[in-house]
C-alpha atoms as one frame of an Amber mdcrd trajectory, in Angstrom:
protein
  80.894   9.772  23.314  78.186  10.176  20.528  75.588   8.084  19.692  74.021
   6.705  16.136  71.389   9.037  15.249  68.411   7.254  13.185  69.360   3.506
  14.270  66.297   2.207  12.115  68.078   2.185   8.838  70.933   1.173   9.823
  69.598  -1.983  11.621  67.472  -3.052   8.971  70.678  -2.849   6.997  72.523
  -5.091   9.307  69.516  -7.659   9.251  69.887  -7.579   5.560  73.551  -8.304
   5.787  73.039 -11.039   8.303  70.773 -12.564   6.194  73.361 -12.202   3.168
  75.795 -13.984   5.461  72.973 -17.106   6.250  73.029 -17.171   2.583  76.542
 -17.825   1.603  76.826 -20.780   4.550  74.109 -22.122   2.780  75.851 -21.634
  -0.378  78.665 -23.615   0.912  77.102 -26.243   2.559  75.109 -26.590  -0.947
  78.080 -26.822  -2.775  77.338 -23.912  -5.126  79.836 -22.682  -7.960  82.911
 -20.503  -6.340  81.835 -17.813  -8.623  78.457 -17.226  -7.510  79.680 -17.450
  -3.746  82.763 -15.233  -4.101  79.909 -12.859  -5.732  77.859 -12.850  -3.227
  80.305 -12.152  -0.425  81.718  -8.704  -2.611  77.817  -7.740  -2.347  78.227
  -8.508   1.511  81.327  -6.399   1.993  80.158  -3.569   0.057  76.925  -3.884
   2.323  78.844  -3.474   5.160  80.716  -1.097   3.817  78.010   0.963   3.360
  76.717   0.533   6.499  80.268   1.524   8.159  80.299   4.944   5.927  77.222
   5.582   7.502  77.966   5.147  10.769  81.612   6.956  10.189  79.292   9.569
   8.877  77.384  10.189  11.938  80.843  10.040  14.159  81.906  12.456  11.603
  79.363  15.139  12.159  79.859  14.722  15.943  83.351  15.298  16.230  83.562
  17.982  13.816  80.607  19.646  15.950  82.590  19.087  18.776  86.118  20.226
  17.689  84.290  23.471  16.500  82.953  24.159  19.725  86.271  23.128  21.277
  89.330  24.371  19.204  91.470  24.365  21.575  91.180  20.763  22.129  92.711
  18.590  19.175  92.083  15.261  20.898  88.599  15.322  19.077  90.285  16.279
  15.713  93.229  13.437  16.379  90.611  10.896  17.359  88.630  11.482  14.177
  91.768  11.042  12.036  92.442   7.806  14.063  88.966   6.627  13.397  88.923
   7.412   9.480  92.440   5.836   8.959  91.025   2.617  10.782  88.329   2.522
   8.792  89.961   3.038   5.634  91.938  -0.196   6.447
């Protein structure tokens, strides 16, 4: 099983998005225009977004690496093309 390489960025990310989320409850419970809300929750999805191409990035490079080393065995190769086709959902 692989592991995220460089966890920093991608947990100061997450904090950011967390935060983002705080936000938009507060928003809510504010009664702030629909606009502005729906707004900020695109900005939150794309974060996350982001943050999931990063980490699909990283499983990426470590199932390639591993398929290479391993030809023979396609379960790496099938579980990366289950992975991206989640992800793409």
């Amino acid at each position: 099983m692989d592991e995220i390489k460089n966890i920093d960025p991608i947990i100061k990310r997450l904090r950011r998005i967390e935060g983002q989320i705080k936000g938009i409850q507060n928003m809510i419970h504010e009664g702030k225009y629909c606009k502005d809300i729906l707004i900020q929750i695109a900005a939150s999805r794309a974060a996350l977004n982001k943050v999931g191409g990063l980490i699909l990035e990283n499983h990426m490079k470590d199932c390639v690496k591993g398929y290479l080393e391993n030809k023979e065995d396609d379960k790496v190769l099938d579980e990366l093309i289950d992975t991206m086709i989640r992800y793409t959902k």
